[in-house]
GURO-809909 format. One record per residue (C-alpha): residue number from 1; residue in three letters; chain; y, z, x. Coordinates in steps of 0.05 Angstrom, whole numbers, padded with zeros to 5 digits. Example, Ala and Ser with C-alpha at 12.3 -4.5 7.8 and 13.67 -1.06 7.14 Angstrom:
! residues 2
VEXMI 1 ALA A -00090 00156 00246
VEXMI 2 SER A -00021 00143 00273
! end
This chain:
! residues 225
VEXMI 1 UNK A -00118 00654 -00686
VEXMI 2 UNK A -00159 00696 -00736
VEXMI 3 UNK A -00209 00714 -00688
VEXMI 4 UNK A -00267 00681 -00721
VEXMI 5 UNK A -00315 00643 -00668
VEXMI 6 UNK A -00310 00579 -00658
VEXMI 7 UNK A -00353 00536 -00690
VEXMI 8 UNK A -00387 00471 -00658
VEXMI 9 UNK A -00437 00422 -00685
VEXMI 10 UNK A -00490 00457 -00660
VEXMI 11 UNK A -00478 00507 -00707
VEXMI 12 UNK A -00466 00470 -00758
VEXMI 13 UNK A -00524 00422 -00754
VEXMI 14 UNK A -00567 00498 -00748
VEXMI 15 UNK A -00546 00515 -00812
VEXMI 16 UNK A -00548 00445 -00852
VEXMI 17 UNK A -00610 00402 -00813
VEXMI 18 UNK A -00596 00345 -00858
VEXMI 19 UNK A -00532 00316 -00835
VEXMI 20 UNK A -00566 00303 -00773
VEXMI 21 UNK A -00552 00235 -00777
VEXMI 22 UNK A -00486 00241 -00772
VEXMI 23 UNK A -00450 00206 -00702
VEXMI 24 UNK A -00429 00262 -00658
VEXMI 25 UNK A -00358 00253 -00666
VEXMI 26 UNK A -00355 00254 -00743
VEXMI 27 UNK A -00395 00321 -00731
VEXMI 28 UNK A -00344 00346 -00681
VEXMI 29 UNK A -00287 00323 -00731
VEXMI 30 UNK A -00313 00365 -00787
VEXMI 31 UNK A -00319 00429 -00745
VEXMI 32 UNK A -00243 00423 -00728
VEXMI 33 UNK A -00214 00492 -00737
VEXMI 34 UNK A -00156 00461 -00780
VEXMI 35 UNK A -00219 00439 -00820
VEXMI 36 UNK A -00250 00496 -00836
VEXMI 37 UNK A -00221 00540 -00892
VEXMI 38 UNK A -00217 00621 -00894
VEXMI 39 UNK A -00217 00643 -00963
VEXMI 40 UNK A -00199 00709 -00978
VEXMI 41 UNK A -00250 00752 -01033
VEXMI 42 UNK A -00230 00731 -01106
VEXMI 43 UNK A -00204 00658 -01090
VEXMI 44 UNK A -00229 00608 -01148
VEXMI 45 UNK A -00256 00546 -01116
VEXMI 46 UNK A -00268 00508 -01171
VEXMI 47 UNK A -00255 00517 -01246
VEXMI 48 UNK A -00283 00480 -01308
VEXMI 49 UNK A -00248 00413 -01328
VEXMI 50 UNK A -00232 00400 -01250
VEXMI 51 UNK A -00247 00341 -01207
VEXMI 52 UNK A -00287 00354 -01147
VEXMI 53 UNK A -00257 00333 -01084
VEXMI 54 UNK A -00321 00349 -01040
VEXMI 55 UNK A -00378 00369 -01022
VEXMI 56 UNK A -00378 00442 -01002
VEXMI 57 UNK A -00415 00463 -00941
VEXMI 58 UNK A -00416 00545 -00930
VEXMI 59 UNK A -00404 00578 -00862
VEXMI 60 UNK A -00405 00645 -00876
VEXMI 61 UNK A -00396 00683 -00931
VEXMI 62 UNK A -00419 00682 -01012
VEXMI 63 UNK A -00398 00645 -01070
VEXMI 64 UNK A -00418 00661 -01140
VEXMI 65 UNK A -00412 00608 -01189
VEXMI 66 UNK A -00402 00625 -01259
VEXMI 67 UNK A -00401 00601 -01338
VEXMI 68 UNK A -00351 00627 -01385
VEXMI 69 UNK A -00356 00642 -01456
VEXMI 70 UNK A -00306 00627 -01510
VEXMI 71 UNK A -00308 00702 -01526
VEXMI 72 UNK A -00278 00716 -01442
VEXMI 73 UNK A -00348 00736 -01419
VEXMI 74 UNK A -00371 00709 -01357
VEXMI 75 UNK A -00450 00690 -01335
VEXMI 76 UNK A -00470 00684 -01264
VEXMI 77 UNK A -00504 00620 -01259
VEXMI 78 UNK A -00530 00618 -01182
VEXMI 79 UNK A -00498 00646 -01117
VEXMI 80 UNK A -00482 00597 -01059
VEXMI 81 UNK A -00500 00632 -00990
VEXMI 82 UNK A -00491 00593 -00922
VEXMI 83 UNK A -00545 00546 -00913
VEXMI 84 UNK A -00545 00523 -00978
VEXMI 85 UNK A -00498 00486 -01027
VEXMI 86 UNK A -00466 00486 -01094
VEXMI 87 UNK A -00509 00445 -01147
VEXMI 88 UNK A -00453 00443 -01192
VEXMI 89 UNK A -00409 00400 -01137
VEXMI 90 UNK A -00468 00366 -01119
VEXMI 91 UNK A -00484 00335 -01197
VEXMI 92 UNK A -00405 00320 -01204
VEXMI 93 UNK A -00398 00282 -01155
VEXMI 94 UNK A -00469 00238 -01164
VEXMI 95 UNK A -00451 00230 -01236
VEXMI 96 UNK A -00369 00220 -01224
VEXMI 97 UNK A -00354 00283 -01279
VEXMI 98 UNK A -00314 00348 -01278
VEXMI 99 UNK A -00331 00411 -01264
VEXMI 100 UNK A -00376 00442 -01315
VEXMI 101 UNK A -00368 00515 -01288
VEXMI 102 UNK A -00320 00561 -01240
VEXMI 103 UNK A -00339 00579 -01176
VEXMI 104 UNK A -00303 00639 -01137
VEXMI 105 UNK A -00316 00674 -01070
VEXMI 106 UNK A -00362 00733 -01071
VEXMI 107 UNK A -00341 00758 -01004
VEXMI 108 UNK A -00285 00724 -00958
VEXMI 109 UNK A -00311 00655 -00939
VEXMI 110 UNK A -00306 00602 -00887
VEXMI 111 UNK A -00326 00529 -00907
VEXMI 112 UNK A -00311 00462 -00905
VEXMI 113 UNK A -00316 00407 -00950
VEXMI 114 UNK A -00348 00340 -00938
VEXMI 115 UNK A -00312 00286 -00963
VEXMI 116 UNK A -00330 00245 -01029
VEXMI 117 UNK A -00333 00186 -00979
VEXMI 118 UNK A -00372 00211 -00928
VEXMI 119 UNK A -00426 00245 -00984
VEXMI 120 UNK A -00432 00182 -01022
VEXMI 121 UNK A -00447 00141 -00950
VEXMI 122 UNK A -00498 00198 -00932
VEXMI 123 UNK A -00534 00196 -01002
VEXMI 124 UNK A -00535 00117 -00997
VEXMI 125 UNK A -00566 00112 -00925
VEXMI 126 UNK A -00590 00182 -00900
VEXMI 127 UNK A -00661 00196 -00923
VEXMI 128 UNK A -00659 00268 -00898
VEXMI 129 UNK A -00592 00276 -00933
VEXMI 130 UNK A -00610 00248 -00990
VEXMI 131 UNK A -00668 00290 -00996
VEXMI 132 UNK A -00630 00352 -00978
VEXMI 133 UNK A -00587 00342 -01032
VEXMI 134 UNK A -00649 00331 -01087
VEXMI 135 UNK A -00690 00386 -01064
VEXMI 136 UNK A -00634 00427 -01073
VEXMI 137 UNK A -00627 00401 -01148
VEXMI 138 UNK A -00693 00417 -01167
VEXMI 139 UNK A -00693 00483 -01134
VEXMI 140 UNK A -00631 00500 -01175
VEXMI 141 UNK A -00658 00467 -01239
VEXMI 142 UNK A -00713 00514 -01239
VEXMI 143 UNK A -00667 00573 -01224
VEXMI 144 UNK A -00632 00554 -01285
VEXMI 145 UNK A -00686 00544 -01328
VEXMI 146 UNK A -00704 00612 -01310
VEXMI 147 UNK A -00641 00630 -01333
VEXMI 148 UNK A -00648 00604 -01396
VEXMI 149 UNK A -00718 00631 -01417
VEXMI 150 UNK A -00693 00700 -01397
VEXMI 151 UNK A -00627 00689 -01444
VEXMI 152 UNK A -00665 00664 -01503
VEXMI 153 UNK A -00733 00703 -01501
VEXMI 154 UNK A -00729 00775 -01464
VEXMI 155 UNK A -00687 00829 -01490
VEXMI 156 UNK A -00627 00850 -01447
VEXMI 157 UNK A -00660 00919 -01428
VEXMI 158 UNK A -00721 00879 -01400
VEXMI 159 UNK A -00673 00836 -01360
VEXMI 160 UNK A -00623 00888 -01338
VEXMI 161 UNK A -00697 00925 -01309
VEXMI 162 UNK A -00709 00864 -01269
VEXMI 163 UNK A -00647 00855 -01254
VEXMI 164 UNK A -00645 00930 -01212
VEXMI 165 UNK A -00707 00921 -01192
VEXMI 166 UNK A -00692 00868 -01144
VEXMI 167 UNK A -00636 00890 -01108
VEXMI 168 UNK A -00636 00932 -01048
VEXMI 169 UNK A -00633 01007 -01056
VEXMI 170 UNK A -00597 01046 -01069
VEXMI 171 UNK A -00554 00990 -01111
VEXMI 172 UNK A -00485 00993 -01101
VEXMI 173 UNK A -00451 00961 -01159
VEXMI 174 UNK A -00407 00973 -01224
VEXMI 175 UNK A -00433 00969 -01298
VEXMI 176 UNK A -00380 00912 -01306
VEXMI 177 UNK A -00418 00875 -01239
VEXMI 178 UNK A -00477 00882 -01274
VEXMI 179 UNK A -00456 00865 -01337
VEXMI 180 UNK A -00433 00800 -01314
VEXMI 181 UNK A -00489 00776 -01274
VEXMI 182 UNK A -00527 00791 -01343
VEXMI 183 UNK A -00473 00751 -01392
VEXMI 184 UNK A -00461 00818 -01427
VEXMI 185 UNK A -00409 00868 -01434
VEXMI 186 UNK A -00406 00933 -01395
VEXMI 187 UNK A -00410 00973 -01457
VEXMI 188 UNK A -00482 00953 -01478
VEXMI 189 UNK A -00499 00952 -01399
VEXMI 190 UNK A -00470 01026 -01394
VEXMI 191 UNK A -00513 01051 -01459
VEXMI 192 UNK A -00575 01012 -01431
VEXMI 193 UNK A -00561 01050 -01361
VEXMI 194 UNK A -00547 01116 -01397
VEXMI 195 UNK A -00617 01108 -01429
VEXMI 196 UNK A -00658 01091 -01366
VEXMI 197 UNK A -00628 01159 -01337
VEXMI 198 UNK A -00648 01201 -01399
VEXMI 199 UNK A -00719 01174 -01385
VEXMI 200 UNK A -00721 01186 -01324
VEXMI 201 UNK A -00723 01122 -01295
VEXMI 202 UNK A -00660 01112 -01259
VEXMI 203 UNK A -00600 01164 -01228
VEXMI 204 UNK A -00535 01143 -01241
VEXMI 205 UNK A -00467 01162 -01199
VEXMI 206 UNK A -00405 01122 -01188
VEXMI 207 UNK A -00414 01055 -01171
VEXMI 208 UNK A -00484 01073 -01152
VEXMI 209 UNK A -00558 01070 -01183
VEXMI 210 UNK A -00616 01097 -01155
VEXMI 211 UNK A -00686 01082 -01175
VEXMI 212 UNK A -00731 01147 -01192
VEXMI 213 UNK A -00784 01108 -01225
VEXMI 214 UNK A -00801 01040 -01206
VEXMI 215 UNK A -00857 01035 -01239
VEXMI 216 UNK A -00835 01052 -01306
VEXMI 217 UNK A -00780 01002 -01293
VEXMI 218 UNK A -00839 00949 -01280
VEXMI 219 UNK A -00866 00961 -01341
VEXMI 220 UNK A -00802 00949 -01380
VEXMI 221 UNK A -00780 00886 -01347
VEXMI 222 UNK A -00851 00862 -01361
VEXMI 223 UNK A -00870 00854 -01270
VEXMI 224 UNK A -00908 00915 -01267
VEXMI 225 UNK A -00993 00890 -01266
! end
């Protein structure tokens, strides 16, 4: 044993509603503990090029999923969080492709995977599935789309300003973390950082940013009103 609760239908059905319409026993077969996988920090659950074998349903846990650039960079696409699902798996396996990105765990993980089966019988004759499963493309359409006007159209200091401004203080992260969720390199990231501190607007330490100024960040990332 690994000391992690057990986990019952119940809790699975409080955490994803929409395979409600699954038969008690198929629930109770999913939650199996030889079912579930622990996945330690780091683990790649998917890279580019790959088949999906499932659809990935998240216990507990985060998953980051990723794009990588022919120069070794990497871009964080979305995070996965329990609840919710991986968009990625979800368009591979209505459109029968590969994987089009790599997805690795955040934070250790416990999951389990619904088979391609099972998901292609849900999406064929569970409305609330099936709507599950296209809200949840939509949502993470518009996430990317996001993405992309933010790439294209604001400088990286205005993004890396947003970027600290929405995570919880004080922010606990290296200049390669953030680099990567901005598709950069820590260099630039460290001589943006370097230049919010001479002005003021942010403290730096090790592994560790504090805000001073928020609203002078605001006006740089282009929130403040």
């Amino acid at each position: 044993m690994d000391g992690s609760p057990a986990f019952s239908p119940t809790d699975l059905l409080a955490l994803y509603p929409a395979l409600g319409g699954l038969a008690h026993d198929e629930l109770a077969s999913l939650c199996q503990p030889e079912v579930i996988a622990r996945l330690p920090k780091g683990t790649e659950l998917f890279v580019e090029r790959q088949a999906c074998r499932g659809f990935p349903l998240l216990i507990s846990g985060r998953i980051k999923v990723v794009k990588n650039t022919a120069g070794g960079r990497e871009m964080l696409l979305y995070h996965v969080e329990p609840g919710s699902s991986c968009v990625i798996s979800s368009s591979c396996l209505l459109g029968h492709t590969a994987y089009t990105a790599r997805g690795v765990a955040e934070t250790p993980l416990r999951l389990l995977i619904l088979p391609t089966a099972l998901f292609e019988r849900l999406i064929a004759g569970n409305a609330s599935f099936r709507d599950y499963v296209f809200h949840l493309l939509a949502e993470r359409i518009a996430e990317l789309m996001q993405l992309v006007e933010e790439v294209a159209f604001h400088r990286l200091d205005q993004r890396l300003a947003k970027l600290l401004l929405g995570k919880p203080e004080p922010i606990q992260a290296s200049h390669q973390a953030l680099a990567d969720e901005l598709g950069s390199v820590r260099e630039i990231v460290s001589r943006l950082l370097k230049g919010f501190a001479d002005q003021g607007l942010v403290a730096l330490g090790r592994e560790r940013i504090e805000l001073l100024d928020r609203a002078g960040l605001g006006q740089l990332a282009g929130t403040a009103r």
